[in-house]
C-alpha positions as MATLAB code, in Angstrom:
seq = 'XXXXXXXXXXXXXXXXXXXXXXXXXXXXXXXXXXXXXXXXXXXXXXXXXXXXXXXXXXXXXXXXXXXXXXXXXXXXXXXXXXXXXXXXXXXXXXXXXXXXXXXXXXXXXXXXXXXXXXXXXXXXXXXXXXXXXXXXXXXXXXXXXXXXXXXXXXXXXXXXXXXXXXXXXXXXXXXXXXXXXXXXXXXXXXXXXXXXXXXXXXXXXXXXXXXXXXXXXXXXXXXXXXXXXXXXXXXXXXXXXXXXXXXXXXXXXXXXXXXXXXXXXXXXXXXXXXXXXXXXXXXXXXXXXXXXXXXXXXXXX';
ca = [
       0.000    0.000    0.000;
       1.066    3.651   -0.406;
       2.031    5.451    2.476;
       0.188    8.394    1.252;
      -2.614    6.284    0.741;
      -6.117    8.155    2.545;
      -9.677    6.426    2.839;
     -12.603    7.470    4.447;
     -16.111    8.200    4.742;
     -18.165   10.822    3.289;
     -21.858   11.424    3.672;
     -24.140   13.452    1.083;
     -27.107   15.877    2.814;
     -29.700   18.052    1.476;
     -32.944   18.570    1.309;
     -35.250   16.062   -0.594;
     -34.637   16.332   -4.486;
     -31.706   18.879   -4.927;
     -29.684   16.013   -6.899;
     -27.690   14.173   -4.356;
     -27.990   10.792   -5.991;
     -27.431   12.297   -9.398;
     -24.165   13.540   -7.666;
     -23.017   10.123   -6.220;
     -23.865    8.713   -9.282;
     -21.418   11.134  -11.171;
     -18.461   11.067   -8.938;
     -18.972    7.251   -8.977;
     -19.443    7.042  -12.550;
     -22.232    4.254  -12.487;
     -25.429    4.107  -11.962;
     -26.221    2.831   -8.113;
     -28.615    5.316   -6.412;
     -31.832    6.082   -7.801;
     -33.147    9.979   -9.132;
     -36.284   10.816  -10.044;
     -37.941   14.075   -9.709;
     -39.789   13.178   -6.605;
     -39.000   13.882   -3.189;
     -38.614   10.853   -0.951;
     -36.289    8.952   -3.612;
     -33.291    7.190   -1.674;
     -35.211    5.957    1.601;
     -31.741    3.650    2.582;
     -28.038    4.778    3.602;
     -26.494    3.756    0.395;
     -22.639    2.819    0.483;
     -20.865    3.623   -2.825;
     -17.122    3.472   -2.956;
     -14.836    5.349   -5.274;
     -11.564    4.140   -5.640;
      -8.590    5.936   -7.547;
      -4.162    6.634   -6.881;
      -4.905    9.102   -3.907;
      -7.239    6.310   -2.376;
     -10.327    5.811   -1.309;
     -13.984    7.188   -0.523;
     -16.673    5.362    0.672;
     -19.575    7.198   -0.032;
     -23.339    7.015    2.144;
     -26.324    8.591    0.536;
     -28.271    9.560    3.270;
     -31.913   10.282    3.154;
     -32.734   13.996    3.290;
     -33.381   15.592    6.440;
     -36.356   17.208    7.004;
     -39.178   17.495   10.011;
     -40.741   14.019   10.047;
     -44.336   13.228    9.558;
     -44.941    9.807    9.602;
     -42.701    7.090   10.986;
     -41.047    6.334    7.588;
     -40.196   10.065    7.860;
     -38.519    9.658   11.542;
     -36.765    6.536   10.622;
     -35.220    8.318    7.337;
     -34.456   11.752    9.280;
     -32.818    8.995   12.295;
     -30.394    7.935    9.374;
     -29.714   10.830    8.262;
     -28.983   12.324   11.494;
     -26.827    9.465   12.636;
     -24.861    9.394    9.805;
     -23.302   12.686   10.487;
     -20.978   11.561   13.216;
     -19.630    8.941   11.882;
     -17.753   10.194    8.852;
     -14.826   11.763    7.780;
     -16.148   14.687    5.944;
     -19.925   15.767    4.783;
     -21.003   17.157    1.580;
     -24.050   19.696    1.797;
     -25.612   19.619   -1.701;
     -27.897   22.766   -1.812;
     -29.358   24.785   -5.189;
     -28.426   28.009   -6.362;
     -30.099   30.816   -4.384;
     -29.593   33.918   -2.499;
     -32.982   33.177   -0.438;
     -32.077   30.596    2.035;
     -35.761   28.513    3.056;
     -36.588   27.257    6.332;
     -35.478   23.756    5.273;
     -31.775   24.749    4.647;
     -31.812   27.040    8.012;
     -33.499   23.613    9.606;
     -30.069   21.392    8.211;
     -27.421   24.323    9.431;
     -29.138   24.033   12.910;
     -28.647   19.917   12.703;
     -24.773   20.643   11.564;
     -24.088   22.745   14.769;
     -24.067   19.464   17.129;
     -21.782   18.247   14.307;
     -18.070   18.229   14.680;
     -17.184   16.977   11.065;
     -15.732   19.087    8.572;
     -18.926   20.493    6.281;
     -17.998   20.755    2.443;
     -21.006   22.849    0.759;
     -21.451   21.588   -2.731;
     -23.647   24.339   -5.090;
     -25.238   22.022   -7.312;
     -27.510   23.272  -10.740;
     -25.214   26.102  -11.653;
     -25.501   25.158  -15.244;
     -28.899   26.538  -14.575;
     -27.788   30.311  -13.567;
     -25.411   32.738  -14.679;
     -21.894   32.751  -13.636;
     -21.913   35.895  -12.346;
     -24.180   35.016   -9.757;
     -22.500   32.228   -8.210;
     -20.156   34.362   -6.070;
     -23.534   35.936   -4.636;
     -24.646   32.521   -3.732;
     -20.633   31.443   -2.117;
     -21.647   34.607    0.302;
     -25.096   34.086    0.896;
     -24.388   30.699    2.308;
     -21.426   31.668    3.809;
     -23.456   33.818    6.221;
     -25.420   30.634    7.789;
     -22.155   28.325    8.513;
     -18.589   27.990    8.934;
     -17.758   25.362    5.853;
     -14.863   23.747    5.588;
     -14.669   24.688    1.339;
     -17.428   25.571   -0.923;
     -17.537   23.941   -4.380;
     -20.145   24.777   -7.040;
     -20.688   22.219   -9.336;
     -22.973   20.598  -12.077;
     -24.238   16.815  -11.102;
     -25.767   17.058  -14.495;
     -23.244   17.890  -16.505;
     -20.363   16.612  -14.359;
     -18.515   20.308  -14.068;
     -16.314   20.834  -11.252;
     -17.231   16.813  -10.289;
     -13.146   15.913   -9.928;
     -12.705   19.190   -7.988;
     -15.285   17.808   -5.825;
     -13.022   14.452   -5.532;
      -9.933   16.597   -4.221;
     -11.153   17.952   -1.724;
     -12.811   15.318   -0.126;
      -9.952   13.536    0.033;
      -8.019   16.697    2.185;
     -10.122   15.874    5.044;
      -9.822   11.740    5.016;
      -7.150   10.184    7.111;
      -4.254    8.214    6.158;
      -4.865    4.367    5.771;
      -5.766    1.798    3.680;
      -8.642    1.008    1.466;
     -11.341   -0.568    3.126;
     -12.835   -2.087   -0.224;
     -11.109   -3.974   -2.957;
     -10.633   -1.535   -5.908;
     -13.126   -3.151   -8.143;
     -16.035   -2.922   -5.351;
     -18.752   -0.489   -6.201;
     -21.574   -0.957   -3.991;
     -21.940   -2.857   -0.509;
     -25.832   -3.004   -1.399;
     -27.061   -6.354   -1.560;
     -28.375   -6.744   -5.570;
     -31.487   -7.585   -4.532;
     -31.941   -4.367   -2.946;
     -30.334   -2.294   -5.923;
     -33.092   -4.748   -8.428;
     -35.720   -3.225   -5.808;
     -34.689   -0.027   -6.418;
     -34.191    0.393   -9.823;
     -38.123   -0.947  -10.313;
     -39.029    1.781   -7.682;
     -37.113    4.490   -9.917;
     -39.126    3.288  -12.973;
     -42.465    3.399  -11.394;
     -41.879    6.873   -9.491;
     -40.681    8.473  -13.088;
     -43.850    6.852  -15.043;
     -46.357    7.335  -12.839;
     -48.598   10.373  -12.276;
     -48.096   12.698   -9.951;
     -51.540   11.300   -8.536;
     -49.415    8.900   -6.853;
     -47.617    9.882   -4.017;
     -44.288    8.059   -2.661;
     -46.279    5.725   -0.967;
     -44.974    3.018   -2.787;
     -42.952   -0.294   -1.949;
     -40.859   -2.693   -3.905;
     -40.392   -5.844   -2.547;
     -38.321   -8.704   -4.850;
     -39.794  -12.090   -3.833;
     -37.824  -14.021   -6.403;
     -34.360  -13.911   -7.715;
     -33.058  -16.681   -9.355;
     -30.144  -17.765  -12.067;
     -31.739  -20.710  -14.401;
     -29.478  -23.375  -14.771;
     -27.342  -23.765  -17.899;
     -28.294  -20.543  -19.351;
     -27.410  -16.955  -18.708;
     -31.016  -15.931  -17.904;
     -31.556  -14.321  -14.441;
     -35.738  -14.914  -13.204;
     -37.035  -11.872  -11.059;
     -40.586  -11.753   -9.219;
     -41.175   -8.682   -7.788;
     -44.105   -6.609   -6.610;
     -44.962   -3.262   -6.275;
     -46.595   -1.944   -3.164;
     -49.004    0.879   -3.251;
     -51.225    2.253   -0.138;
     -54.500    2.314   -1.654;
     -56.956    0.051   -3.960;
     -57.347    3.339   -6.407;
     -53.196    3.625   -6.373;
     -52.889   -0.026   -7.525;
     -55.342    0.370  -10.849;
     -53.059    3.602  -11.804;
     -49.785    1.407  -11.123;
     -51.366   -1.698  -13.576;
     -52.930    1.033  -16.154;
     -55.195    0.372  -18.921;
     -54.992   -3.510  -20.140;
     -51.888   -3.432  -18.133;
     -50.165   -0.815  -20.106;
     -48.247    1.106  -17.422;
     -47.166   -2.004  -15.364;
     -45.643   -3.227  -18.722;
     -43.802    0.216  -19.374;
     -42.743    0.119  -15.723;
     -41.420   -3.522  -16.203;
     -39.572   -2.716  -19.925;
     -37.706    0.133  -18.625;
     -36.762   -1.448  -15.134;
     -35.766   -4.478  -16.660;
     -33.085   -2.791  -18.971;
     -31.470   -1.160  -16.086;
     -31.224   -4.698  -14.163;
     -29.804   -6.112  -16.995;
     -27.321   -3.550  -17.122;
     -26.199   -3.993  -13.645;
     -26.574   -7.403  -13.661;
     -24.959   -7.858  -17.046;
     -27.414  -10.791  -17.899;
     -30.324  -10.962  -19.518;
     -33.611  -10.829  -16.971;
     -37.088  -12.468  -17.247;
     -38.919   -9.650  -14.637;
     -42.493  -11.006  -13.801;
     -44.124   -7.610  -12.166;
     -47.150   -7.883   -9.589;
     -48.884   -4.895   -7.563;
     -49.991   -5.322   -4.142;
     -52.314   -3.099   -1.371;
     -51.012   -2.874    1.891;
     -52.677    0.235    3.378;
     -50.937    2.201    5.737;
     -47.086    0.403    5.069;
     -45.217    3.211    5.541;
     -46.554    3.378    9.668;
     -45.978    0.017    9.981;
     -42.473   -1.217   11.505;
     -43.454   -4.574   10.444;
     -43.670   -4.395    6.951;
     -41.189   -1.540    6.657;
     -38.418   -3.979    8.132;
     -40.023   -6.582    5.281;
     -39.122   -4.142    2.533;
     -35.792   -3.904    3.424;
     -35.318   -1.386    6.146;
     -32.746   -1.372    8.325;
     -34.069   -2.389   11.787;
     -31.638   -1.376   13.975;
     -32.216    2.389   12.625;
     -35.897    1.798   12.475;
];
């Protein structure tokens, strides 16, 4: 190993939908956290690792922190919150603005019982001019004491390797704690999960809210051939959610299933036989039970 050699861990925070995944996904350069345009996306810490000369990062998405409402809503805020302490350095992804809302002001009161080093990333500023960005370096300069300000595009990837260096400034000295081809710790099931949840958020209307589930209940190689079998079903909270999830003659549970199934096959690098199903379970998301049964950590529950 080299003796200059750093690893570490770095959380992403920020309110609901202001591209963190789309900025993990980026510095990773695969696809392993969901984005859509809905709030509520990533529900579960997500461990990506990036792995280059310097070293090594081991990246958790955290779900965004915001007042809870519902017990799905304190157990992702609990995650969130916990996750703070235990890293090496945090990444605040906010959007260009010179107005700061009550939910930013709400996550600068949560860093003060923090004592890791705060990196503010200014994600979107392909969607401003550049004139303005030194506006929006002051304006949020005014709320905390960062460690470095960055702005960047997730989208486009500008500024994403700055981003890299100076996350690794704040990691210690050691070594890896990942081979270099790992990616992911998530199990695949999980990611398959995921990646049908990501379909169905992006295809449905916005009549359905993210009250909706994925659970896999079948995952399995067929012998002698390099054909991967997936059951899964979708999870919706009410009887009038699950005939928008199927759609007319089945239509938007098939367009759901097409596009998911390309992504799995992708990750999986095998072709996939996905066999769809939707499911009431009213009330799932206030339910320890059956949130532990869709894959939620228990021990942060």
């Amino acid at each position: 190993m080299n003796a200059d050699n750093k690893a570490g861990f770095v959380t992403i925070i920020g309110r609901p939908n202001v591209g963190k995944s789309t900025l993990m996904n980026r510095l990773i350069g695969q696809k392993i956290a969901i984005t859509s345009n809905k709030p509520q996306t990533t529900r579960n810490k997500i461990q990506t690792v990036y792995t280059d000369e310097a070293g090594q990062i081991v990246f958790l998405d955290t779900p965004g922190i915001h007042k809870a409402k519902n017990k799905l809503g304190e157990y992702m805020v609990n995650v969130a919150q916990n996750t703070l302490n235990e890293v090496d350095a945090i990444l605040w992804l906010v959007e260009p603005s010179t107005f700061i809302g009550a939910g930013e002001r709400h996550i600068a009161e949560q860093l003060q019982r923090v004592k890791t080093p705060v990196i503010l990333i200014i994600n979107k500023i392909d969607t401003v001019k550049k004139e303005e960005i030194l506006l929006f370096i002051d304006t949020y300069r005014k709320i905390y004491d960062f460690a470095e300000i960055v702005p960047v595009s997730a989208l486009k990837g500008d500024n994403a390797k700055t981003v890299i260096d100076v996350i690794f400034k704040y990691l210690p000295y050691g070594p890896n704690f990942y081979d270099e081809d790992t990616i992911t710790d998530q199990p695949e099931r999980q990611i398959v999960a995921e990646l049908i949840r990501e379909k169905a958020l992006r295809i449905l209307d916005e009549e359905i809210p993210h009250g909706i589930a994925v659970s896999i209940d079948k995952m399995k190689n067929r012998q002698k051939s390099n054909i991967v079998d997936i059951d899964a079903t979708i999870v919706c909270e009410r009887d009038s959610h699950k005939g928008i999830v199927i759609g007319k003659n089945g239509a938007m549970l098939k367009k759901i299933g097409i596009q998911a199934r390309k992504d799995i096959e992708h990750m999986l690098e095998q072709q996939v036989n996905l066999q769809l199903w939707v499911k009431v379970k009213k009330d799932w998301r206030d339910s320890d039970f059956l949130m532990k049964n869709y894959g939620y950590n228990k021990k942060e529950l």
